[in-house]
C-alpha positions as CSV (number, residue, x, y, z in Angstrom):
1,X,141.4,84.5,175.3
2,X,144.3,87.4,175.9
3,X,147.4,86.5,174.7
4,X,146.3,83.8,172.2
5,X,146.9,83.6,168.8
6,X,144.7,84.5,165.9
7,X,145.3,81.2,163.9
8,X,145.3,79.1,166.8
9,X,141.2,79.2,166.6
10,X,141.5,77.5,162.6
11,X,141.7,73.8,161.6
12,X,145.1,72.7,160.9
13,X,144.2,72.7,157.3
14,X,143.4,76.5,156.9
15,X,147.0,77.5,156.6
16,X,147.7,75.2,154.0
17,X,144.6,75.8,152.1
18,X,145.6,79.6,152.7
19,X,149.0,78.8,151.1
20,X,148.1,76.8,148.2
21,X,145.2,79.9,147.3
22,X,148.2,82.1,147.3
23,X,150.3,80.3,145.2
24,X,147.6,80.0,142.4
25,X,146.3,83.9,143.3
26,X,150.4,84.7,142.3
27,X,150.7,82.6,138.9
28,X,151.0,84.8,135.8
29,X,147.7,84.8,133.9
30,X,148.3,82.2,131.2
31,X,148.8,83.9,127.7
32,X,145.6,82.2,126.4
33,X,143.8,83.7,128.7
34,X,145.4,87.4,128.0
35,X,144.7,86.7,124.7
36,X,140.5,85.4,125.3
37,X,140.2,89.1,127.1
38,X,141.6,91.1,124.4
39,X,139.1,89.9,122.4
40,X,136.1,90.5,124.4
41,X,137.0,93.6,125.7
42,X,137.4,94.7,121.6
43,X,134.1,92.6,121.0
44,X,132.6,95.8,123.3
């Protein structure tokens, strides 16, 4: 339909959920986790 929004087709959920997976996606990678790479990649 012309003129109607994009989101307006989604579940009222899907912008939460969209907004909670960007949240997590823009954490800092835990040190531990740094840390458990470093030493795989040197395990190579």
């Amino acid at each position: 339909m012309p003129g109607k929004p994009a989101d307006s087709d989604k579940p009222g959920w899907a912008n939460g959920l969209k907004q909670l997976y960007n949240s997590v996606v823009d954490e800092p990678l835990p040190e531990s986790f740094k840390d458990l790479i470093e030493r795989l990649d040197d395990a190579d």
